[in-house]
C-alpha positions as CSV (number, residue, x, y, z in Angstrom):
1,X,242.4,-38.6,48.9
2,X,240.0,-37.3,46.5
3,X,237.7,-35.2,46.6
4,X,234.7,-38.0,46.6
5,X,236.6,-40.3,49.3
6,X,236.9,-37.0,51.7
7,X,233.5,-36.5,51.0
8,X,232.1,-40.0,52.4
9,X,234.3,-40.0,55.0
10,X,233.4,-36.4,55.9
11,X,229.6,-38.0,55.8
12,X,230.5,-40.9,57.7
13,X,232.1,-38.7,60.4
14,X,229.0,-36.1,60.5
15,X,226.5,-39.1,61.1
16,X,228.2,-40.5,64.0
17,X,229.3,-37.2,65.3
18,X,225.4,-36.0,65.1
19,X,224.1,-39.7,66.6
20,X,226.4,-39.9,69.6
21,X,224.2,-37.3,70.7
22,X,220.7,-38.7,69.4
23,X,220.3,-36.5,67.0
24,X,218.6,-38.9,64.6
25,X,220.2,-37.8,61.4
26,X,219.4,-38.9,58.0
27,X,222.7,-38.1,56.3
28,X,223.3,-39.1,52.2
29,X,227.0,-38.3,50.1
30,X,226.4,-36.3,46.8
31,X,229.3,-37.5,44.6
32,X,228.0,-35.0,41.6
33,X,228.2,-31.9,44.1
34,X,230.6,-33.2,46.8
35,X,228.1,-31.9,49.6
36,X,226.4,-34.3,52.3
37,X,222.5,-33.9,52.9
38,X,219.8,-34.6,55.4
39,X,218.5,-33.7,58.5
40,X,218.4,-34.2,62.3
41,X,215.9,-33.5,64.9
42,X,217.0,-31.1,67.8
43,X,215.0,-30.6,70.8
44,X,211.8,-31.9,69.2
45,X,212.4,-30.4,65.8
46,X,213.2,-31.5,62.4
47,X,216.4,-29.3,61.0
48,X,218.0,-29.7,57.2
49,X,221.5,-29.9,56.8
50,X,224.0,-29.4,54.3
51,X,227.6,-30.1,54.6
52,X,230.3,-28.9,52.4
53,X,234.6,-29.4,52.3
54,X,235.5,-28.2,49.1
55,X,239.1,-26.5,48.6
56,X,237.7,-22.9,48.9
57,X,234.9,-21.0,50.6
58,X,231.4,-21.5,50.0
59,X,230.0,-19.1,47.0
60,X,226.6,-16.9,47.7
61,X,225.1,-18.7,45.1
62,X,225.4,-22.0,46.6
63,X,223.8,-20.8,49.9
64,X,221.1,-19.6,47.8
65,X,220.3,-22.7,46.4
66,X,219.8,-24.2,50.0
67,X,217.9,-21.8,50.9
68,X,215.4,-22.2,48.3
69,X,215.7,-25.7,49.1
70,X,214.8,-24.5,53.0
71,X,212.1,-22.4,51.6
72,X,210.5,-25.1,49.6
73,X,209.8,-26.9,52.8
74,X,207.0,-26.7,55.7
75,X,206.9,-23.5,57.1
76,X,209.1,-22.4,59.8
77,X,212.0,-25.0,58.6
78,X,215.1,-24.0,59.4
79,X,218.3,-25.4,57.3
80,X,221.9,-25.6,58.9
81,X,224.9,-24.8,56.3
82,X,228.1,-26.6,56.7
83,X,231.3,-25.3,55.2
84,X,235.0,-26.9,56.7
85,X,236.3,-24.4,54.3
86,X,234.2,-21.1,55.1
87,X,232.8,-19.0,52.8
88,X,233.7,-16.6,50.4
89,X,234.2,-12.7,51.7
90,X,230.2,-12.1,49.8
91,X,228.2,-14.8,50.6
92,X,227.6,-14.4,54.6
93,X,226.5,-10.7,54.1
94,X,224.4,-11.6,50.8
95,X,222.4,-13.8,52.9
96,X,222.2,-11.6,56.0
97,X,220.7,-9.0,53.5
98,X,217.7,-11.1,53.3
99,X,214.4,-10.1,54.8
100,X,213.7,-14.0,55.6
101,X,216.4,-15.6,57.7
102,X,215.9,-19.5,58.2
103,X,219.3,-20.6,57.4
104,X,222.3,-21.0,60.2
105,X,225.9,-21.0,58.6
106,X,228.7,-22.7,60.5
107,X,232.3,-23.3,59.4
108,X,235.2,-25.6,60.4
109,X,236.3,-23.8,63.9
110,X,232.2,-24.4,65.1
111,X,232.6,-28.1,63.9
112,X,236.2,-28.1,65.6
113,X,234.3,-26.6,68.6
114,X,231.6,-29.3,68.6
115,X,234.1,-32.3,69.3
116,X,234.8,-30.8,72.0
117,X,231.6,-28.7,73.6
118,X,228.7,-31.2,71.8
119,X,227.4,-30.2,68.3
120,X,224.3,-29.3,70.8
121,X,225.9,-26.5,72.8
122,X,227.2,-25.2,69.3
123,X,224.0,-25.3,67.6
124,X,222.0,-24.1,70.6
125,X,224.4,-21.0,71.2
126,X,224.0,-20.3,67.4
127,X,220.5,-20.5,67.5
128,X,219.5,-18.3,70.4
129,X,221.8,-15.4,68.4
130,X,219.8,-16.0,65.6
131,X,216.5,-15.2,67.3
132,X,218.1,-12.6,69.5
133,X,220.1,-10.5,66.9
134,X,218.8,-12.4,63.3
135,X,222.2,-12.8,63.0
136,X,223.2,-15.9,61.3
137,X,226.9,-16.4,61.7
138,X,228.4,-16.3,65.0
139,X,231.9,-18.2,65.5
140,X,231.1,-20.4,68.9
141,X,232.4,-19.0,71.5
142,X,235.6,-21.4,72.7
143,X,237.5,-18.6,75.0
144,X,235.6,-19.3,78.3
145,X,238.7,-19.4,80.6
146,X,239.7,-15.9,79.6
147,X,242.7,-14.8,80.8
148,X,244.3,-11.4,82.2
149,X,246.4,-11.2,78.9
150,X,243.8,-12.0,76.0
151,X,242.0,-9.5,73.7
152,X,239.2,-10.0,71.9
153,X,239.7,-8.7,68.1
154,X,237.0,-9.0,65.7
155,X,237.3,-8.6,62.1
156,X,235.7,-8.5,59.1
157,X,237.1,-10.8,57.1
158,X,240.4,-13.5,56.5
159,X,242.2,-10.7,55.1
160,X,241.9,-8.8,58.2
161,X,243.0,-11.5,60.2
162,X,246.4,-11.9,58.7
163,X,246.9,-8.5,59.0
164,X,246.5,-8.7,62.8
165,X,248.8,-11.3,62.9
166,X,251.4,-9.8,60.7
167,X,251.1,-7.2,62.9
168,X,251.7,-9.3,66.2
169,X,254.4,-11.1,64.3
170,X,256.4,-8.1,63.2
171,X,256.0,-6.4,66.8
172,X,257.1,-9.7,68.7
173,X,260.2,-10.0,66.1
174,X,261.1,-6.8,67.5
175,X,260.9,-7.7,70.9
176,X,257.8,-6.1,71.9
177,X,255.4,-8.5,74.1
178,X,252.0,-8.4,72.6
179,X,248.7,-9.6,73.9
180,X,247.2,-13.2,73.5
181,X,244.7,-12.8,70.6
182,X,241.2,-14.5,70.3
183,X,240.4,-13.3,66.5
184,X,237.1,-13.5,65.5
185,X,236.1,-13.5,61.8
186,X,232.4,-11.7,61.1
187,X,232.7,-12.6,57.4
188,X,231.0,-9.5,56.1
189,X,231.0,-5.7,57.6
190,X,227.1,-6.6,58.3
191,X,227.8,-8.6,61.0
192,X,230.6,-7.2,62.4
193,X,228.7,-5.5,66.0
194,X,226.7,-8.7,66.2
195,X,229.8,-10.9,66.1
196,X,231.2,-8.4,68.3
197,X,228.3,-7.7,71.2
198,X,228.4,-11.6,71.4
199,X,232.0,-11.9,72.0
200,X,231.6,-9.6,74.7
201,X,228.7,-11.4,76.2
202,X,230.5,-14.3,76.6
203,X,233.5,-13.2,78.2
204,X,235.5,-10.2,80.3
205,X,238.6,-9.6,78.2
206,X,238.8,-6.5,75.6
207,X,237.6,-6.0,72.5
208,X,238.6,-4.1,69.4
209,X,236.6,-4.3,66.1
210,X,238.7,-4.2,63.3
211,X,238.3,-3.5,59.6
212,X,239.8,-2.5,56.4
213,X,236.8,-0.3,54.4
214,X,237.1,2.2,51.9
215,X,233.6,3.4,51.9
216,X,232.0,2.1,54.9
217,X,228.0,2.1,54.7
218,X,226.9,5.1,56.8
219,X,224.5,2.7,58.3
220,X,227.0,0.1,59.6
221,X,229.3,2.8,60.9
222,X,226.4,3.9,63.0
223,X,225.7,0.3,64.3
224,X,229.0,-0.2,65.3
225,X,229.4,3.6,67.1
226,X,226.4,2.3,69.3
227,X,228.1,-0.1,70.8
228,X,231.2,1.6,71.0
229,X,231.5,1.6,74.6
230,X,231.9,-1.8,75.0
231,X,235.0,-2.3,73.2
232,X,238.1,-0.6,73.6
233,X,238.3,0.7,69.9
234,X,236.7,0.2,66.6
235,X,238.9,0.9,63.8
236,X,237.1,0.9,60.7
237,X,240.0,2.4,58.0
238,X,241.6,1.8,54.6
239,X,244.4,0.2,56.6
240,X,245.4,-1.5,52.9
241,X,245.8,2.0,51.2
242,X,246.9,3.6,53.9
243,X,249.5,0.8,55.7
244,X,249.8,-1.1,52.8
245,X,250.1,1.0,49.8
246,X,247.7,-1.3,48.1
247,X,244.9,0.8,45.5
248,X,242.0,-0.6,47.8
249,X,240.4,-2.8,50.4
250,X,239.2,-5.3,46.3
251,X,243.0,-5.4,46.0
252,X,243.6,-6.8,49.6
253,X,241.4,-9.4,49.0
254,X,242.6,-10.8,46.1
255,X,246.0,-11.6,47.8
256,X,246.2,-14.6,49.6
257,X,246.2,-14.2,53.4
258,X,249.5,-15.7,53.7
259,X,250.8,-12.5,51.2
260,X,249.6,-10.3,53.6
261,X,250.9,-11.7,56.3
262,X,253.8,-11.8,54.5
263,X,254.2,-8.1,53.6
264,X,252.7,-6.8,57.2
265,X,255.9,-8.4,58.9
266,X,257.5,-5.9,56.9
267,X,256.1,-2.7,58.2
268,X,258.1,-0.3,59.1
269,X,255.6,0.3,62.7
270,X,257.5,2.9,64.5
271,X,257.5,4.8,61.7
272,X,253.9,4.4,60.7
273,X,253.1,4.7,64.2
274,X,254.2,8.6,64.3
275,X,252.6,9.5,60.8
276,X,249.2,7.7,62.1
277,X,247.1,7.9,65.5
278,X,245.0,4.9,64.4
279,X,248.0,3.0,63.8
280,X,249.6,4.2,67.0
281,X,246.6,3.2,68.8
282,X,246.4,0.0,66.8
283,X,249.4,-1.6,68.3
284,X,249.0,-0.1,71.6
285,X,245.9,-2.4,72.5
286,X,248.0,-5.5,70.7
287,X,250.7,-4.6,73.0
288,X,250.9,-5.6,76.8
């Protein structure tokens, strides 16, 4: 399928996902920049939308450009971003950093979450966390029935994630039963207690916050210190220097996720374990 065909069948699918609940929307393809625009009314309210699913993760500089598009508009308009693929490790906090926050971002798990909950519930939940925390990307919550066994892990970015998983992976290979994960991706260290204090908002299982930062803002430690008694850790290291041997958290994120999965699987963890409390602790709260 190329990339023009997934784009008007993406569009197609939007519209009637959007009009089964009577939304209204006004939905058009863009061949030249593969992206779907328009609007829909919700709850009495006109909102513009644009929809992306391009191979890779949505650039700053593209949400830019919607948002001056959003800006150009009546006042008080508020624009919904799109993006099946994401968005690149930048862009979410680039656009958190701005003092004038009318744009929601969701990605392919809220859209995922929306066949199933109503784009309504997904956009209303976003929303509210918007006006509540300015915080403009929130995963929807879709772990309501929590169980006994699930933690709660939020991270900072992809990268992060597959390192949790290689984690699980390698501990599980070696017998050890490990905790069902619900990993939540902030996509940026700004939004890392938001993300966080809404997880725990919506549900009773632990929490750990968990990220890999060689110079962590003094700022954003402090944000997430506040809230550190409702989670059962925050780790905030230079787990890729220090676990991985890489040169820096830059260097992590130019491997692919699937290369750090890869490697972490490889760990030696009871070793690691003893030369590193954090680590120690790391895979005590993955553990049972």
């Amino acid at each position: 399928m190329t990339p023009q065909t997934r784009g008007r069948v993406f569009e197609q699918w939007l519209h009637q996902l959007l009009s089964q609940e009577d939304l209204a929307p006004r939905t058009s393809f863009r061949p030249d920049g593969e992206e779907v625009d328009g609007s829909f009314m919700f709850r009495g309210w006109p909102y513009l939308l644009e929809a992306k699913w391009w191979k890779k993760g949505v650039p700053a500089s593209t949400l830019y450009q919607f948002k001056g598009k959003v800006d150009g508009k009546l006042v008080g308009t508020i624009g919904i971003f799109i993006s099946m693929s994401g968005y690149s490790d930048e862009a979410v906090d680039a656009l958190r950093a701005g003092k004038n926050l009318n744009v929601i971002l969701l990605d392919g798990s809220d859209i995922h979450a929306a066949t199933t909950y109503g784009f309504s519930a997904v956009l209303g939940y976003k929303l509210r966390e918007a006006v509540e925390r300015g915080e403009i990307f929130v995963p929807y919550p879709t772990w309501i029935a929590s169980t006994d066994n699930l933690m709660l892990v939020v991270v900072e970015s992809f990268h992060d994630e597959a390192f949790i998983n290689g984690i699980v992976k390698n501990l599980q290979l070696k017998g050890t039963p490990t905790r069902h994960l619900q990993i939540l991706v902030a996509r940026g260290i700004m939004g890392l207690a938001n993300v966080a204090v809404a997880a725990v908002e919506e549900s009773t299982s632990p929490a750990l916050i968990f990220a890999d930062y060689d110079d962590v803002p003094t700022e954003q430690l402090s944000g997430l210190q506040y809230f550190s008694g409702r989670f059962r850790a925050i780790l905030v290291d230079q787990w890729s220097k220090k676990w991985m041997g890489l040169s820096s958290s830059a260097e992590a994120k130019t491997l692919p996720a699937e290369e750090i999965l890869r490697r972490t699987v490889d760990i030696d963890t009871d070793d690691l374990a003893a030369q590193d409390p954090k680590f120690s602790q790391l895979i005590t709260l993955l553990g049972t």
